[in-house]
C-alpha positions, 0 to 999 in steps of 0.5 A: 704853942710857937712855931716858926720860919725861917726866911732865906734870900737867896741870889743865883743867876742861872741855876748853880750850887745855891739852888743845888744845896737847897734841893738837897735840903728840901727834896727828902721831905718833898721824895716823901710826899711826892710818892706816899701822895702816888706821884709815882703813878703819874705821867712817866719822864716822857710825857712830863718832858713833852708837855713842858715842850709843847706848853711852856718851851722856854723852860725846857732848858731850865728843867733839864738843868734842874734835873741835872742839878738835882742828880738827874733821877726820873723821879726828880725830872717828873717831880720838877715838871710838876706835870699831872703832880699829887693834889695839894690846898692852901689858903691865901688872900689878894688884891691890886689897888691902883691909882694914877701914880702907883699900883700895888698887889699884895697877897697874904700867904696863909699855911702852916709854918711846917709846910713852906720853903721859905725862900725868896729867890732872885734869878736869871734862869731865861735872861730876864730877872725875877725875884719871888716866893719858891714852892716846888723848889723852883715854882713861884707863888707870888713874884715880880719880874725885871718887866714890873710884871708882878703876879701871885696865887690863891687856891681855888677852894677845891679838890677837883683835878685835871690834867695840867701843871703845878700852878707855881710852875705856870706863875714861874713860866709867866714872869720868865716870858711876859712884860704885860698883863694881856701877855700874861692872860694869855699864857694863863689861858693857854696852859693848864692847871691841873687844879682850880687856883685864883691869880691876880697880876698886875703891870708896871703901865698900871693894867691888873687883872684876876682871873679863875683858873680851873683843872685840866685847862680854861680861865675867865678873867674876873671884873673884881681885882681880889681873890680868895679861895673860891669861884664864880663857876657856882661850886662850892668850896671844900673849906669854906666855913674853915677859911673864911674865905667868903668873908675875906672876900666881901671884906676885900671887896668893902676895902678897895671900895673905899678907894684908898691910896695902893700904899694903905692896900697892906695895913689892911691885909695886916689885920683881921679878917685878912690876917690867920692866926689858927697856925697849930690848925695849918691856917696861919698867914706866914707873910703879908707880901707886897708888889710894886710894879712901877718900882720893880720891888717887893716888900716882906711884911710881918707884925713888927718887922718889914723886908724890902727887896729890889730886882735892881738891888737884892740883898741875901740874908736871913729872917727868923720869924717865929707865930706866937699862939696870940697870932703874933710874930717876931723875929728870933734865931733858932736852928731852923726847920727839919725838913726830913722829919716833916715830910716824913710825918705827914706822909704817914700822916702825922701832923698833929692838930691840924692834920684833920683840915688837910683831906688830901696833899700837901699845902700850897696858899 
């Protein structure tokens, strides 16, 4: 059994007819989770509104464009919030190298195939540049600004929530509004995320951190600079022995040990334990993204083939990939994904195969 992706760059300075056609494409699948999940049930358009004023000011502007962008609905504005929003799991494995001359964050992005945007989007939203991965139509799960400032996710390893934000909206907010690690913390600190996740981010000076965010608010930086789907806080996480995340995590822990150069950070992440191959189950590693702050650019990684990508030169374009049942992958051209029928069937709950390992909400590595 293949499945497949398909990867679009995309380059919009403010929010415009790029980022409205691909809300049109996306939004059914997302309108179906988001109210079979209970979404509608949540925080009304005002209290969404005012705890974007109160935690994330700067992307007020933003969301109140998005929101009109999007036809201006109460449902979409509480969707874009991503305010108190449905819970959702992931996977997903990270790391920073550092040496003298160079730094390296790299993230393994680990979900099913049926289940990612697949976008990478280069922006000026707030006047600063950022490129990243998109969830949530405008989140980040991983991204690097026009500062060096590089940063990306890992689920928390479990179900717990509180009252917060979507974390890809918080990564989002970080990259539009610091340059530096210590500012990041701090934003990081600050605002709440309504369920536990893992960060690791880095700057172009050569600082990294990683840190536990947990639900409804707090965060502890971590002395190791690696995460993957649990946390220090003595809890367990909900699928641990399915995501192998203990494992992942000593091996990461052996591999910075070794202290090799930043730039052979990614062969490792391209290779087992690291690299998922368990697609039909929902646990495949979809792209092996690599950071570099002190160049200000991004590089895409799959079996065989490399993107490259810079803030101070993007290019747009398409990469089809397709995950072969051996756990390859490889470029191919297909008709792409159908995002309706997707979010459809697994609001009712139909995905086969792996629907068992997904307790609740849709997937986010």
């Amino acid at each position: 059994m293949t499945h497949s992706l398909t990867f679009d760059a995309v380059s919009e300075a403010p929010p415009g007819p790029k980022w409205a056609a691909r809300w049109q494409r996306s939004w059914p699948a997302y309108e179906a989770w988001f109210t079979a999940r209970g979404g509608d049930n949540g925080p009304d358009r005002a209290a969404c509104e005012a705890a974007l004023r109160k935690y994330m000011p700067k992307l007020v502007p933003v969301h109140a464009k998005l929101t009109q962008l999007a036809g201006g609905s109460d449902r979409a504005a509480r969707f874009l919030s991503t305010w108190c929003p449905p819970s959702y799991l992931g996977g997903c494995s990270l790391a920073v190298a550092t040496s003298r001359d160079d730094i390296r964050l790299v993230r393994n992005y680990d979900l099913s195939p049926d289940l990612n945007e697949g976008l990478l989007l280069h922006s000026a939203w707030t006047g600063r540049r950022v490129m990243g991965m998109v969830e949530f139509l405008w989140g980040l799960s991983d991204g690097i600004n026009d500062a060096g400032l590089s940063i990306a996710l890992a689920y928390g390893g479990r179900q717990e929530t509180g009252r917060g934000f979507g974390i890809t909206t918080i990564l989002r907010y970080v990259l539009e509004t610091c340059e530096t690690v210590p500012q990041a913390l701090r934003v990081l600190q600050r605002v709440p995320s309504h369920m536990p996740y893992n960060v690791v981010v880095a700057d172009a000076s050569g600082a990294a951190a990683s840190v536990e965010m947990y639900a409804g608010g707090g965060a502890k930086v971590q002395p190791r600079l690696i995460s993957t789907n649990h946390q220090t806080d003595g809890s367990m996480p909900d699928r641990g022995t399915f995501t192998r995340t203990f494992e992942r995590s000593k091996h990461l822990n052996g591999v910075l040990s070794e202290g090799a150069p930043p730039a052979t950070l990614v062969g490792r992440f391209t290779q087992a334990p690291l690299k998922q191959d368990r697609y039909a189950e929902g646990f495949g590693t979809l792209f092996t993204a690599e950071y570099e702050p002190l160049r200000r650019q991004m590089t895409l990684h799959w079996e065989g083939e490399v993107w490259a990508q810079s803030l101070d030169a993007f290019e747009e374009g398409t990469r089809e990939i397709r995950y072969g049942a051996t756990g390859t992958a490889t470029s191919y051209h297909s008709g792409g994904i159908d995002w309706v029928k997707i979010g459809m069937g697994y609001a009712a709950g139909r995905h086969p195969d792996w629907h068992r390992f997904l307790p609740s909400g849709v997937d986010v590595a």
